[in-house]
MARDO-793202 format. One record per residue (C-alpha): residue number from 1; x, y, z. Coordinates in pm, 1 decimal. Each point is the difference from the previous one (the first is absolute). Example, Ala and Ser with C-alpha at 12.3 -4.5 7.8 and 13.67 -1.06 7.14 Angstrom:
// MARDO-793202
   nr        c1        c2        c3
    1    1230.0    -450.0     780.0
    2     137.0     344.0     -66.0
//
This chain:
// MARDO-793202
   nr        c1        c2        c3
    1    9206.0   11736.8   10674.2
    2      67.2     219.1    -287.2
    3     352.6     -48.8    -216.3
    4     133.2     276.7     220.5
    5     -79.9    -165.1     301.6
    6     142.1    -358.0    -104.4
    7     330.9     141.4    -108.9
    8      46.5     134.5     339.1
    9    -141.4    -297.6     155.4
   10     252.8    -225.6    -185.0
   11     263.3     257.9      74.2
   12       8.8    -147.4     364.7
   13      32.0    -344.8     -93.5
   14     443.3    -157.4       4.3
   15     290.2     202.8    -148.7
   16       5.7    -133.3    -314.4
   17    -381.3      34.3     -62.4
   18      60.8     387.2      46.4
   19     336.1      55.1    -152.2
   20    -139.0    -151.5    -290.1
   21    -334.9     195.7     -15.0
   22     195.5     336.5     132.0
   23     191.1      -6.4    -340.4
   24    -331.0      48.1    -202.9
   25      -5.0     277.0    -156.2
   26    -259.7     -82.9    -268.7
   27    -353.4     102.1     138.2
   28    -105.3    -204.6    -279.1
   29     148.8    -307.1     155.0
   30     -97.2      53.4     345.8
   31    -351.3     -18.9    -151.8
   32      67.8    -264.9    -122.5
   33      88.3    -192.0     269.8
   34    -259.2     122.7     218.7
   35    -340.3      44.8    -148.4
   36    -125.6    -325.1      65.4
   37     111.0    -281.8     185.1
   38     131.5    -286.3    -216.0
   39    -266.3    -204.6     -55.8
   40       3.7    -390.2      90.4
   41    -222.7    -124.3    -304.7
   42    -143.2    -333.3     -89.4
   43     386.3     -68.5     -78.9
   44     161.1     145.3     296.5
   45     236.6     274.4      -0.5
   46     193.1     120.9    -278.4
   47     162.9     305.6     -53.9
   48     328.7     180.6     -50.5
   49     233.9     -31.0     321.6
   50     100.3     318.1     242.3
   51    -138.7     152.4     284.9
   52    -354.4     147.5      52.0
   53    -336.5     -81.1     -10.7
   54     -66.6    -129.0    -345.6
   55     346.2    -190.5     -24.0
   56     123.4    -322.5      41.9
   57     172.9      27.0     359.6
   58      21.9    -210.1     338.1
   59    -229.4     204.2     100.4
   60    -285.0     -92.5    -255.9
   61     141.1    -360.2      17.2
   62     -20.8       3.4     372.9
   63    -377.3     127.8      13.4
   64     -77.0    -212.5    -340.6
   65      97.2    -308.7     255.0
   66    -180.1     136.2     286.8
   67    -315.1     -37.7    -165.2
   68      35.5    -322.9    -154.5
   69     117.0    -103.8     371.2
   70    -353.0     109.2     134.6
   71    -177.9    -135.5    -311.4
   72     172.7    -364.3     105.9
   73     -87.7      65.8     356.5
   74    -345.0      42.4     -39.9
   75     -89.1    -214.6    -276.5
   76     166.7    -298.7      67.7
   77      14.1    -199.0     337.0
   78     273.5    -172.2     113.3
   79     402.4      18.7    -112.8
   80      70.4     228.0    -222.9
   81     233.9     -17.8    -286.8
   82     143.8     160.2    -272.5
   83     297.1     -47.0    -246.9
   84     185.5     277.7    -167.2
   85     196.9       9.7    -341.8
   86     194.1     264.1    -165.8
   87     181.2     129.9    -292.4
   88     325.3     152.8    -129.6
   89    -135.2     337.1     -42.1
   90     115.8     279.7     231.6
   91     -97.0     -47.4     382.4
   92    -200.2    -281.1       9.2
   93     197.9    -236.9     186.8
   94     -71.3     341.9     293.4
   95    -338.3      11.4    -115.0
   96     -23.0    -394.3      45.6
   97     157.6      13.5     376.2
   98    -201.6     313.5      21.9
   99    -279.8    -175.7     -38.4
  100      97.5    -315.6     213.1
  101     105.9     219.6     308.6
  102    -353.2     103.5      24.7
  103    -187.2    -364.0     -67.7
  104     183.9    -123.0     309.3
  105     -43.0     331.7     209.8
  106    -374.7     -92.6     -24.4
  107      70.4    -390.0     114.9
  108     -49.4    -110.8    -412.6
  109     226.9    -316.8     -74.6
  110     245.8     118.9    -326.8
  111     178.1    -151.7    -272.0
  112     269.9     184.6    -181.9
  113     154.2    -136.6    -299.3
  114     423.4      67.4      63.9
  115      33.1      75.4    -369.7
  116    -191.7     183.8    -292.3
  117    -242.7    -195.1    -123.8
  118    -292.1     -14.0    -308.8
  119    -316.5     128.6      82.7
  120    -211.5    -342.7    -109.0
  121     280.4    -170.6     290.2
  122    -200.4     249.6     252.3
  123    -351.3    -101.8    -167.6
  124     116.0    -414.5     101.7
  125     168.6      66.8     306.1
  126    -293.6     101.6     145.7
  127    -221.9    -323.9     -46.3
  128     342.5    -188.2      69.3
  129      25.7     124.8     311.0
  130    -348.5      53.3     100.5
  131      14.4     317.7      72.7
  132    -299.5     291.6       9.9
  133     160.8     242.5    -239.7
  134     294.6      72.3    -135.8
  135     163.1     327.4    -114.3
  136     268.1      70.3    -289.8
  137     176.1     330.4     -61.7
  138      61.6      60.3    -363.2
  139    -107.8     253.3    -215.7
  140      49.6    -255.2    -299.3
  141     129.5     174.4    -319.3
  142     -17.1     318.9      85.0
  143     221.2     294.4     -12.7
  144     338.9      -5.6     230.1
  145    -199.0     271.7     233.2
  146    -289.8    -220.6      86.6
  147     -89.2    -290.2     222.8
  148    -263.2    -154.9     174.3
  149    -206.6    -240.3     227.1
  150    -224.2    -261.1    -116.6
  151    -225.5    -213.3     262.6
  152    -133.9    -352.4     -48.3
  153    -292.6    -184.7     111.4
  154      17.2    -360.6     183.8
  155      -2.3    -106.9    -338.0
  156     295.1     137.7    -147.5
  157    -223.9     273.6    -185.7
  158      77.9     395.4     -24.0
  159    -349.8     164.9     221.6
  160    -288.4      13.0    -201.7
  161    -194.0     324.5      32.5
  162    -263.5    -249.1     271.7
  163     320.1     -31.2     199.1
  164     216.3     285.2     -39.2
  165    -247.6     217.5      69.1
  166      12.8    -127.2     386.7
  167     357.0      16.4       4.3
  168     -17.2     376.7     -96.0
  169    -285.7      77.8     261.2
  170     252.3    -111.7     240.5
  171     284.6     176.9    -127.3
  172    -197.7     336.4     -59.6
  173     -49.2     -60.0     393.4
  174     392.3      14.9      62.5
  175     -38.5     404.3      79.3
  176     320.2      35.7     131.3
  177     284.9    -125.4    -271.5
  178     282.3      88.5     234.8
  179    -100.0    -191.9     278.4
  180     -20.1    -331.7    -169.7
  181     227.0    -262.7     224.2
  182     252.3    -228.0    -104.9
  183     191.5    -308.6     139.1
  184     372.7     -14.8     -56.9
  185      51.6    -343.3    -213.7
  186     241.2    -167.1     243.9
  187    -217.8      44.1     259.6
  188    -245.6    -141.6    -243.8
  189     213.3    -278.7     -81.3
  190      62.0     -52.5     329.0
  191    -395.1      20.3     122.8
  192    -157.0    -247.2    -262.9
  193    -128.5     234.1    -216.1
  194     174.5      -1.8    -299.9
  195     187.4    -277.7    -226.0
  196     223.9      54.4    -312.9
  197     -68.6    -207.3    -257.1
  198     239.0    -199.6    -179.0
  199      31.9    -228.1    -342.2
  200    -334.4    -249.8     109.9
  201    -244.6     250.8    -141.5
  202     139.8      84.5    -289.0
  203     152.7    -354.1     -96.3
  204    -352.7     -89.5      29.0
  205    -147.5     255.8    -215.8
  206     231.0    -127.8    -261.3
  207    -108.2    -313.8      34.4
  208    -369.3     105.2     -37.5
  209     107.2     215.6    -322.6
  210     137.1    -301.5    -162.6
  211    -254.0    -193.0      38.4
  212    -174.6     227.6    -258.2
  213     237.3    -109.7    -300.3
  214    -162.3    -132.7    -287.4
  215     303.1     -55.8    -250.8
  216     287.9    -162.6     136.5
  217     139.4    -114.6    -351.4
  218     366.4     106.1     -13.9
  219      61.5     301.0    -210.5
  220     309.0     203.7    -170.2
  221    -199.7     318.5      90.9
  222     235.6     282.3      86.4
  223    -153.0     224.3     255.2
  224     142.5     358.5     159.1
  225    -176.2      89.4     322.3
  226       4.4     361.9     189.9
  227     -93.6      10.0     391.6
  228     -19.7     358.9     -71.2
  229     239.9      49.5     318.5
  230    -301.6    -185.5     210.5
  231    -123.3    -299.9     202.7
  232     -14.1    -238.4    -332.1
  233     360.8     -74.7     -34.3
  234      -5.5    -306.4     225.7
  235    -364.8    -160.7     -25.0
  236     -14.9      93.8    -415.0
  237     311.2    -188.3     -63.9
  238     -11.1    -257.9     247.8
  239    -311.8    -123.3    -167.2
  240     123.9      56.6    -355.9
  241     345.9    -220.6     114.2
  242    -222.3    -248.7     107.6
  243    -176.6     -20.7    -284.6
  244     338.4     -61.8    -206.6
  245     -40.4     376.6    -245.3
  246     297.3     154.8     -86.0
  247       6.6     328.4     182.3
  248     216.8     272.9     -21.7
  249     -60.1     293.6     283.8
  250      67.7     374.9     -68.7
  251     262.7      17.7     273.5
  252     -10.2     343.2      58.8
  253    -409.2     -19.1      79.9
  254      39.9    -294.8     203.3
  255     126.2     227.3     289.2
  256    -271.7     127.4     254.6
  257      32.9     335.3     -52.9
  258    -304.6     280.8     126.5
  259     145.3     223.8    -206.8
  260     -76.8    -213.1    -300.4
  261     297.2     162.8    -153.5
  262      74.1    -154.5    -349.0
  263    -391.0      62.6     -71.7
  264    -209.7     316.2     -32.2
  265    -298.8    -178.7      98.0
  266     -15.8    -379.1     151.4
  267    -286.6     -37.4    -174.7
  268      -7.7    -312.3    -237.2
  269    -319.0     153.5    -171.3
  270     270.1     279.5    -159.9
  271     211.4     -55.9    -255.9
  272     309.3     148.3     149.2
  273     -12.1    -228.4     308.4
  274      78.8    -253.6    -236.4
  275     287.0     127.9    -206.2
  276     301.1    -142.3     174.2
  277    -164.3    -334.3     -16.9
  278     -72.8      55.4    -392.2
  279     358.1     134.3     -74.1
  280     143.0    -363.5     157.6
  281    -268.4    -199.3    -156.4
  282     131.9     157.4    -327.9
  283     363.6    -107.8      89.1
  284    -117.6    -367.1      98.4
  285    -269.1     -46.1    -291.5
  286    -204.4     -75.9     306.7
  287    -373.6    -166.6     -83.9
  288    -140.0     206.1     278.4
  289     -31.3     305.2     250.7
  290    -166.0       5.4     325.3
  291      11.2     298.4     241.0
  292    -179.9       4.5     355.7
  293     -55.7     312.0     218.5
  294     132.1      47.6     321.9
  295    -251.4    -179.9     205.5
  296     -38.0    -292.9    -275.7
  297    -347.7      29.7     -80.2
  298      40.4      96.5    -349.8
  299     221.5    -142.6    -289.9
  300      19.9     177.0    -352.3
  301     132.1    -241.2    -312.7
  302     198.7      95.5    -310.8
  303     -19.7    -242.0    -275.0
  304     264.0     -77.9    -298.5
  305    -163.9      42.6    -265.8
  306      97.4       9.8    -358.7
  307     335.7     141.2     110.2
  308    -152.4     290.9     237.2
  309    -111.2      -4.6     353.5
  310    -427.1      32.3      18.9
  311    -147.4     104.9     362.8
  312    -277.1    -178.2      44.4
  313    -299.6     216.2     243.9
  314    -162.1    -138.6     317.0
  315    -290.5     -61.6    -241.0
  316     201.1    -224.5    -262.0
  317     202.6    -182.9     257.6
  318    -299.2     -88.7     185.9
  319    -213.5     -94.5    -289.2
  320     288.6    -211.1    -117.4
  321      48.7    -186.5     364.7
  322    -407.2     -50.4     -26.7
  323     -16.3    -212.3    -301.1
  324     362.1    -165.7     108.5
  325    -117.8     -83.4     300.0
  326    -345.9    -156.2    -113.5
  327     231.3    -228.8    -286.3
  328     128.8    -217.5     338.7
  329    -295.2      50.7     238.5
  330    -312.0     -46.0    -264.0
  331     -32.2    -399.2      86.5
  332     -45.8     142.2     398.3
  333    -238.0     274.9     -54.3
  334    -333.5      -2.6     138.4
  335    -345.5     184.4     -19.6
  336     147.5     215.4     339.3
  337     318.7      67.6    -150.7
  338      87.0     379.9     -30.2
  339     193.8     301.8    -165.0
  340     -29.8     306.4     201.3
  341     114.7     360.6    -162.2
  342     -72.3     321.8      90.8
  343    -222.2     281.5    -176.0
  344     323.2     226.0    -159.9
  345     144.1    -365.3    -111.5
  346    -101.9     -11.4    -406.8
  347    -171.3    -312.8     -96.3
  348     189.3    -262.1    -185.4
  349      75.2    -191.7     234.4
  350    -363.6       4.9     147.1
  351     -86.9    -145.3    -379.2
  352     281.4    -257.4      16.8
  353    -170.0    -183.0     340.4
  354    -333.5      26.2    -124.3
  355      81.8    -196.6    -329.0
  356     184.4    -219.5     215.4
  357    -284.5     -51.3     290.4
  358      79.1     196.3     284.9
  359    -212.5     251.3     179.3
  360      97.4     370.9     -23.2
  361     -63.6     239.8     297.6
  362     107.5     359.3      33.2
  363     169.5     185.3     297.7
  364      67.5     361.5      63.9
  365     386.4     138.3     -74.2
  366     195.0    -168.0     228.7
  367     148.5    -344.5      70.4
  368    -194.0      -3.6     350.4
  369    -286.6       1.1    -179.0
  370      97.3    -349.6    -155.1
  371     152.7    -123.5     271.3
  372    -323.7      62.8     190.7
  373    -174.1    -226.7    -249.8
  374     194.8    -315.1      51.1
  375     -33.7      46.8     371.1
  376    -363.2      -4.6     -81.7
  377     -10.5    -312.7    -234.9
  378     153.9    -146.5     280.8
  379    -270.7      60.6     253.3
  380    -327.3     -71.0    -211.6
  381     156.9    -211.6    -250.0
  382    -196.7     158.3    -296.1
  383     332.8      54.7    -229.4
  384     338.8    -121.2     -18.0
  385     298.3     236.8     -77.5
  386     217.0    -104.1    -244.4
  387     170.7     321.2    -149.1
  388     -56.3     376.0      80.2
  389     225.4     316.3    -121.6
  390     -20.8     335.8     -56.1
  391     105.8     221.3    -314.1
  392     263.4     170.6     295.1
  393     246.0    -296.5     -96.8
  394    -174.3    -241.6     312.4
  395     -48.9    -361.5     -19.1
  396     -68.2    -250.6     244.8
  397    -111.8    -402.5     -80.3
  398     -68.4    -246.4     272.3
  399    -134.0     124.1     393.0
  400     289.2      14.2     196.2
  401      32.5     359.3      13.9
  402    -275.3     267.1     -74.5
  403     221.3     267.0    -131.8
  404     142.1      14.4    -318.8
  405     330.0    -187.7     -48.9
  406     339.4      87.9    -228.9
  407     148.0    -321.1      89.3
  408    -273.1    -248.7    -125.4
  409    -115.5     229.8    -314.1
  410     401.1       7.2     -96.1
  411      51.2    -374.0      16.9
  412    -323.8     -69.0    -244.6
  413     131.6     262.0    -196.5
  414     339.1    -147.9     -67.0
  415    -255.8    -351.9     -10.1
  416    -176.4     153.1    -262.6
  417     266.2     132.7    -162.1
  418     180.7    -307.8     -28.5
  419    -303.5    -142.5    -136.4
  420     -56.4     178.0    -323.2
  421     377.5      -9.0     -74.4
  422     -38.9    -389.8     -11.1
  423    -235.0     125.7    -232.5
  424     179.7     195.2    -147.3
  425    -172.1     302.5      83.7
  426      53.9     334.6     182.9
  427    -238.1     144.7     249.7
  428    -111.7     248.5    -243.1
  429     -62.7    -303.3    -247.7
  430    -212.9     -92.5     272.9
  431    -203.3     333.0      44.3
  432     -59.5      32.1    -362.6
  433    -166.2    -341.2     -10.2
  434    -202.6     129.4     249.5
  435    -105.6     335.4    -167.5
  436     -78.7    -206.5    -329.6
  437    -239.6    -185.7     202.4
  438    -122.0     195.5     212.4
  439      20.5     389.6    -157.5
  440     274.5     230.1      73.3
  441      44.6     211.4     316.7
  442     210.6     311.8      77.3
  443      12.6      82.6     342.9
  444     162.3     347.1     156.4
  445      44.8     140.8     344.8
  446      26.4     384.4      66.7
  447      97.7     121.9     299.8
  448     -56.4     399.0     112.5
  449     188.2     103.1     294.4
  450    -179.8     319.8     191.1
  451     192.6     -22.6     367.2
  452    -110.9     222.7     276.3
  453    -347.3     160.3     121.6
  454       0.8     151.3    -362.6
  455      66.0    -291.0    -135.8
  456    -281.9    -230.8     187.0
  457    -233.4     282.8    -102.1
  458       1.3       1.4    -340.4
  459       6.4    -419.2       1.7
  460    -345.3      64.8     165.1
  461    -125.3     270.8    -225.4
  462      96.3    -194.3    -298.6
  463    -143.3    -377.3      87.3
  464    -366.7     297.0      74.5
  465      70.8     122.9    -356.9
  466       3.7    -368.2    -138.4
  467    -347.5    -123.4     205.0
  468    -146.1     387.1    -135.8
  469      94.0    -110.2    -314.5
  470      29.5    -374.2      -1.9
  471    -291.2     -75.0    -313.7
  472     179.8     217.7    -237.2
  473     373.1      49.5     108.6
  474     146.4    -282.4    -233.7
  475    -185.3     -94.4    -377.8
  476    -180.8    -303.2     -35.4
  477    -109.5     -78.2     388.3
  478    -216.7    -293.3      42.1
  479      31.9     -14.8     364.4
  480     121.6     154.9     296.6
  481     100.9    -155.7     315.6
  482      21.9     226.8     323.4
  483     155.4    -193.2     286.1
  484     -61.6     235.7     267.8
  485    -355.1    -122.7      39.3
  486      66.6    -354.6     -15.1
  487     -30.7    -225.7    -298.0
  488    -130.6    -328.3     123.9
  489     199.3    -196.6     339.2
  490     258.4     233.5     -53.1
  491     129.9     301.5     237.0
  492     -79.3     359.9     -45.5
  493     349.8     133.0    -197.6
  494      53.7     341.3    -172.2
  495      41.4    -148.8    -377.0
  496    -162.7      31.3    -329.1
  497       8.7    -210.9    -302.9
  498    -149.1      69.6    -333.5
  499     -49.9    -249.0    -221.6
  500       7.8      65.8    -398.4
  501    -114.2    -136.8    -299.6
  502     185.7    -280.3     -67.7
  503     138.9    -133.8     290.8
  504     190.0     285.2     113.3
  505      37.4     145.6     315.7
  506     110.6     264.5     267.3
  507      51.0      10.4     307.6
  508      69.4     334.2     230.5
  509      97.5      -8.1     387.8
  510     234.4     158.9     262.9
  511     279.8    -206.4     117.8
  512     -39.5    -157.4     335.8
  513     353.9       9.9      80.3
  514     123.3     333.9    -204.2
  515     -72.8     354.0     -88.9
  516     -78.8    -111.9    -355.0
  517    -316.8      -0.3    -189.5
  518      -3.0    -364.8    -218.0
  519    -127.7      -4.4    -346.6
  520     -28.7    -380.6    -105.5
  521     -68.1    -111.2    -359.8
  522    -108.4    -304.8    -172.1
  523     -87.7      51.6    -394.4
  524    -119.0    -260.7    -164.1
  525       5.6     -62.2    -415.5
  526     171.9    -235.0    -303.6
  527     338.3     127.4      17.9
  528     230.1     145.6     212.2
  529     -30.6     339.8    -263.5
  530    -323.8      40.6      46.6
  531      44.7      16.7     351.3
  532     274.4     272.9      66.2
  533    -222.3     200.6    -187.4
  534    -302.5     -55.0     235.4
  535     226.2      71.4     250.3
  536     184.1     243.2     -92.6
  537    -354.9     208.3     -70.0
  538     -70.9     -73.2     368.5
  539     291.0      89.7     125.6
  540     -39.9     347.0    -141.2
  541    -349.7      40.4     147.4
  542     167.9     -70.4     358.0
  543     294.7     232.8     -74.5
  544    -289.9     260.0     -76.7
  545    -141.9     -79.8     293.3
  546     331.9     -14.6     211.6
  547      78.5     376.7    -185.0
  548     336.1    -162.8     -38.8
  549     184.3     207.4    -311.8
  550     379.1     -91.0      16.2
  551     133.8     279.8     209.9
  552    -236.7    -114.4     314.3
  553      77.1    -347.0    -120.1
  554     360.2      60.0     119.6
  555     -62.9     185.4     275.8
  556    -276.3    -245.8     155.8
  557      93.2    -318.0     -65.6
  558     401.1     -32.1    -132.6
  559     147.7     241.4     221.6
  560     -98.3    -147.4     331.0
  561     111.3    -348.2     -71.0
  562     353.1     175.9    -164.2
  563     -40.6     192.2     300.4
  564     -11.0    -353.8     212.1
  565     380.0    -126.3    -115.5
  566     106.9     367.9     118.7
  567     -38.5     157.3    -369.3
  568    -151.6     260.0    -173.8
  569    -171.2      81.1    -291.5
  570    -148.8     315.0    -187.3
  571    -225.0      21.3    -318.3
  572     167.9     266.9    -231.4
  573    -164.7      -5.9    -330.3
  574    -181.9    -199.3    -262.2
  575     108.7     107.4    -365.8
  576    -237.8     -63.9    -224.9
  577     185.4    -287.9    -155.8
  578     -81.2    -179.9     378.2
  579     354.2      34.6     114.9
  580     -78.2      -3.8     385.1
  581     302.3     231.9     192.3
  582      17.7    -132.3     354.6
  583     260.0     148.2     208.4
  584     139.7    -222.1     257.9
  585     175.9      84.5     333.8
  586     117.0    -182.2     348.7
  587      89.1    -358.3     -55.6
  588    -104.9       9.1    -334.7
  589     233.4     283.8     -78.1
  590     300.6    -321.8      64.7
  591    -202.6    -272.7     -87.1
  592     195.4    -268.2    -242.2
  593    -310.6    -171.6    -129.0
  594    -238.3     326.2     -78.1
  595     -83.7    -118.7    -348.1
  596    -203.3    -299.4     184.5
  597    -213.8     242.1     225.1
  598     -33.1     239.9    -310.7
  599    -123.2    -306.0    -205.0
  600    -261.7     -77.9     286.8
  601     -92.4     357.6      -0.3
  602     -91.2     -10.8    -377.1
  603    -186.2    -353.8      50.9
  604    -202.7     166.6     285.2
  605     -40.8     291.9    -175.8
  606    -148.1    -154.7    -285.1
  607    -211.9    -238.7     194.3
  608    -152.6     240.5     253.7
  609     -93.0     290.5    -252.9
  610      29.4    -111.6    -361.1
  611     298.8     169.4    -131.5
  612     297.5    -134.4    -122.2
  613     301.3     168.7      74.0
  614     361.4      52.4     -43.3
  615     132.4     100.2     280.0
  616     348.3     216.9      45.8
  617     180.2     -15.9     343.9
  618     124.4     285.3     111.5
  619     249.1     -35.5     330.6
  620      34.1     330.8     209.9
  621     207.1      66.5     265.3
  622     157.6     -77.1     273.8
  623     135.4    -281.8    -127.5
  624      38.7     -21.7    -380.2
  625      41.3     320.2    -245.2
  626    -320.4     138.3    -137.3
  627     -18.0    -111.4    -345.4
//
């Protein structure tokens, strides 16, 4: 069917389905939602919630489920099984009944977690309870408008491409999305099919989590913590209580809230997420600040530090829990013993296990891709897992889950913490150590958001211009890496990574999950001076690339996530003393705490295409006087 065709076809589906397509009026947006089908990847189904084709629905759910129903059917014999987690966003406690309704139409035994719950809880459950797969629906910290649906393997692991490519034969089979069936839950209940699942599972989770603790030496360390209005409120500080830290919580983020309203992003990889935390840390003096996203599968850390609070990366933190880690557990290494990291991860902490003995091994982007490995240690016994994270703020140590985990990578962080202030040392004491050891590194994420058929386009057209180009594009190449045709035991995937003189790198691929093109850097040199300069020369080779001059800048990447909280925001001018005039409208026309967005603005700004700015605010009407 053609876009035309689906509309009407989805036109016929329940009231609200109609209503809410009938008041449309943006051609643009119908497109949108109709010119594919929204895809279920090798992580599932993500995507921003409504009705139509390429949305997150009950409808996608429901045929999403059908398929992994068949998939079960045919490929295992015997009982079938499956537990089901969710988070606080928007929907997915429907999404999660949804999805249960149709397991035990089609005779599949179900667990459903009663209450939100972390995504490395789903990734346990499922060994704990022996069941064949297990689904969560989170769209982890993304946007307000956004969820999605993650399946697991027997082992507690998202699909791997060997595996979730069956599950998506089977749901490309599911021709009619209307006609999927579903059991009511009572009568579920009733029948045998499904169970809620209480405290056990999770109390026993903890209990595996703790076991991980490698410094239990009592501590003044003062710690703020931020749940980011998600599922780590009770499991984060439930194992931080137990391990005697003095927490304070940012009330007003420990609410479940899918509106994530105190945040513009729940993302603990952006600064803002963290701000409330910082501002109470500053009132407390607090040592510390941890923040985990909604489904608890990532923590970001602020450090006190000379008097000012330092955010430590992905990278740094999981460098720093490397060689922490090894101080406690070098008497029990062996020759098997094993770091895994993935490709867009930067090195340092690949150096620190070497020095200290332990095997190295690469994955592809994505925590399934190191959970897959410890499934496979397990099976031929050539390596043993002992630490694996990604430079996406994921960590995981020890096997009992095969997903990364917030909870256990925020109790060795307050651990390690504690540590170095016995020391008397700071975290960023720590990392500097490191660097004088082992060189210093600058790492840097850029995200480009093209949405829409335009959008995926020119992501295509672009990653073609790179492989055209790929010996000359950046200075200094020594080698390029093209994914796409395999490198080694790994998977086909559409990324490239050029390495530089020096020990430099980049790496360029589309986001799995996201309309966003994803620029990662790792530079390499003696100080961290010397390094903003590599990368800032980069960084203005991609922004030539990108054709991003300020004015498209704003338009293409600031104004849809302004445009996200219900704002607005126009370029006006840039005067040649690089005064930026932004004109702001909607909720930003009334918003109290503008100077903090227009402060991001100029950081992004800056960051994404080399200009520093000042930026004037101008409010416009309706609500506020035009200045």
């Amino acid at each position: 069917m053609d876009i035309h065709e689906k509309y009407e076809y989805w036109l016929t589906f329940d009231d609200n389905t109609k209503n809410e397509l009938e008041s449309i009026t943006d051609k643009k947006e119908i497109e949108d939602r109709f010119y594919k089908d929204l895809e279920f990847g090798t992580g599932g189904l993500r995507g921003i919630m409504g009705a139509g084709a390429n949305r997150m629905n009950k409808y996608t759910v429901g045929k999403a489920t059908k398929g992994l129903c068949e998939y079960l059917k045919n490929e295992f014999a015997g009982e079938k099984s499956v537990v089901i987690a969710y988070d606080s966003r928007n929907n997915s406690k429907a999404f999660a009944e949804c999805a249960a309704e149709v397991l035990c139409y089609n005779g599949i035994k179900t667990f459903l977690f009663e209450e939100i719950m972390p995504t490395p809880v789903l990734s346990f459950s499922v060994r704990y309870l022996n069941c064949n797969a297990g689904i969560v629906i989170t769209a982890s910290h993304n946007p307000k408008e956004y969820n999605g649906y993650k399946v697991y393997d027997k082992y507690g692991c998202q699909l791997v491409p060997q595996y979730a490519d069956k599950v998506i034969s089977y749901i490309n089979n599911v021709k009619d999305i209307k006609s999927v069936k579903h059991m009511n839950l009572n009568m579920a209940l009733s029948n045998g099919y499904l169970t809620y699942i209480g405290d056990e599972v999770l109390n026993s989770y903890i209990s595996e989590v703790e076991k991980m603790a490698v410094y239990k030496e009592a501590s003044d360390l003062k710690i703020v913590y931020t749940p980011l209005h998600g599922t780590g409120n009770i499991p984060v500080r439930k194992v931080l209580s137990d391990m005697s830290f003095d927490v304070s919580v940012v009330n007003e983020q420990a609410v479940a809230d899918g509106n994530f309203t105190t945040v513009r992003s729940p993302n603990p990889e952006e600064k803002d997420a963290l701000n409330m935390a910082l501002e109470q840390a500053k009132r407390a003096n607090a040592d510390l600040v941890i923040g985990t996203d909604p489904d608890c599968d990532r923590v970001g850390v602020g450090v006190l530090h000379n008097g000012e609070y330092t955010l430590l990366t992905g990278n740094q933190t999981g460098a720093l829990l490397v060689d922490f880690y090894l101080k406690f557990k070098k008497q029990s290494l062996n020759p098997k013993s094993t770091l895994v990291k993935t490709i867009v991860t930067n090195d340092l902490g690949a150096e620190i296990a070497r020095k200290n003995g332990l095997n190295v091994v690469e994955t592809l982007t994505g925590f399934k891709y190191i959970g897959d490995q410890i499934t496979k240690y397990e099976k031929t016994g050539e390596n043993e897992f002992l630490i694996g994270y990604e430079e996406s703020y994921g960590y995981l140590v020890g096997t009992y889950a095969r997903d990364k985990d917030a909870v256990v990578a925020s109790m060795l962080i307050c651990e390690m913490a504690a540590y170095y202030k016995k020391n008397k040392m700071t975290l960023v004491d720590a990392l500097n150590v490191l660097y004088s050891e082992y060189g210093f590194y600058l790492d840097a994420l850029d995200s480009f958001v093209l949405k829409g058929k335009d959008g995926a386009s020119r992501i295509k057209n672009i990653m073609s211009y790179f492989r055209a180009n790929k010996a000359t594009v950046f200075p200094n190449i020594t080698d390029v890496k093209d994914y796409s045709t395999g490198i080694g035991d790994l998977p086909k995937s559409n990324v490239l990574k050029f390495f530089l003189k020096g020990g430099s790198w980049i790496a360029v691929r589309p986001s799995g999950t996201e309309p966003k093109l994803k620029m990662y850097y790792s530079v390499r040199g003696i100080d961290s001076s010397t390094c903003e300069r590599s990368l800032q020369n980069i960084r203005t080779i991609i922004n030539g690339i990108m054709g991003m001059d300020i004015d498209t800048y704003i338009k293409k990447i600031i104004r849809p996530k302004i445009q996200g909280d219900g704002g607005e925001v126009e370029f006006e001018s840039l005067s040649d003393d690089g005064t930026l005039t932004l004109i702001f409208r909607g909720e930003c026309s009334k918003c109290l705490i503008l100077n903090r967005c227009v402060d991001w603005i100029a950081e992004e700004v800056l960051k994404n295409t080399g200009k520093l700015v000042k930026i004037k605010a101008v409010r416009k009407k309706p609500y506020f006087w035009d200045n």
